[in-house]
N, C-alpha and C positions, 0 to 999 in steps of 0.2 A: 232516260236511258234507253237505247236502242234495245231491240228483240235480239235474244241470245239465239245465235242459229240451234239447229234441230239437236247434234249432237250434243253442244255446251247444253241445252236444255235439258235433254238424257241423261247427261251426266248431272246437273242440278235435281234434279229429280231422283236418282238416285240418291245422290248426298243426303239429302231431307231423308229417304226412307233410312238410309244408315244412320242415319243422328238426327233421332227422333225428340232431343231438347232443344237443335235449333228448330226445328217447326216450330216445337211449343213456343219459343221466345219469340217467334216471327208472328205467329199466331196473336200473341198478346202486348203488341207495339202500342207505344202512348202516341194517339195522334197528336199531341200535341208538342210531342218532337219532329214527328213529322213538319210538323205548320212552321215550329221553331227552324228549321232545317231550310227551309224553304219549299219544299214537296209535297208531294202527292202523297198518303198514304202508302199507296201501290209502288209508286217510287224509292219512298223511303224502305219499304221492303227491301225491294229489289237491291238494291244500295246496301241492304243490311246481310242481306241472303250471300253477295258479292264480297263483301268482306270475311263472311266467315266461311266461303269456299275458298278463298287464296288463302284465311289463316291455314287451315285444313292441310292444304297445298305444302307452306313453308314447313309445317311440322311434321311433314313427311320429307321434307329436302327437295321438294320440286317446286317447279311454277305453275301456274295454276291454267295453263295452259296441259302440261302434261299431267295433273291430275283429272284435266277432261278427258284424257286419252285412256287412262286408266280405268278409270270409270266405265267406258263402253268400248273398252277393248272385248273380245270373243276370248281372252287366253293373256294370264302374262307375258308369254313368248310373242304375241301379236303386240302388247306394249311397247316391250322394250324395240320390237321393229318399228314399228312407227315412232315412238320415241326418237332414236338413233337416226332415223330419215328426215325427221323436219330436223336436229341438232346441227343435221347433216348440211341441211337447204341452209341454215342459218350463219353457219361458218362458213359457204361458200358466201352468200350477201356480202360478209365483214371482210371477204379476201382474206383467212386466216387459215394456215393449214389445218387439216381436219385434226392430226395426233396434237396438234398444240392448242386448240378447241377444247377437244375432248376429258387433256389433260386438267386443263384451266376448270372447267365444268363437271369433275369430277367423273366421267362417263369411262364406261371398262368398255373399252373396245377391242378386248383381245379375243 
């Protein structure tokens, strides 16, 4: 598994300090689910850390893309901007209008 850039890292690191029973569980991995798994320890972590960041993510109704942003946002008002700006980037990629984006994705852009 590739290295999570600096932010996604910040915000993992956060996560763990907020929900300090995933540490514990990450802390006390059977390696030999790891070996079962095919991985590394360190990987199988990571793997494990990764899944329960995007649980995290869905139980909040986001992608776990925007629970990075949340994470090491300065301000919820700086979230939901940044938020709304890559939504933004993303509905342009798909050539899809922005109010029908929006709508589809639940986003209050009034």
């Amino acid at each position: 598994m590739a290295e999570p850039d600096p932010r996604h890292q910040a915000a993992l690191d956060r996560f763990l300090a907020d929900h300090p029973a995933v540490q514990e569980e990450l802390d006390h991995l059977n390696p030999l689910a790891a070996r079962a798994a095919g991985m590394s320890a360190q990987e199988y972590r990571d793997e494990r850390l990764h899944q329960a960041f995007e649980e995290a993510a869905d139980a909040q109704g986001l992608f776990a893309w925007e629970l990075t942003l949340k994470l090491t946002a300065a301000s919820a008002e700086e979230f939901q901007e940044q938020r709304l700006e890559v939504h933004k980037e993303v509905a342009e990629m798909a050539k899809m209008p922005w109010d029908e984006y929006a709508r589809l994705h639940g986003l209050d852009i009034a």
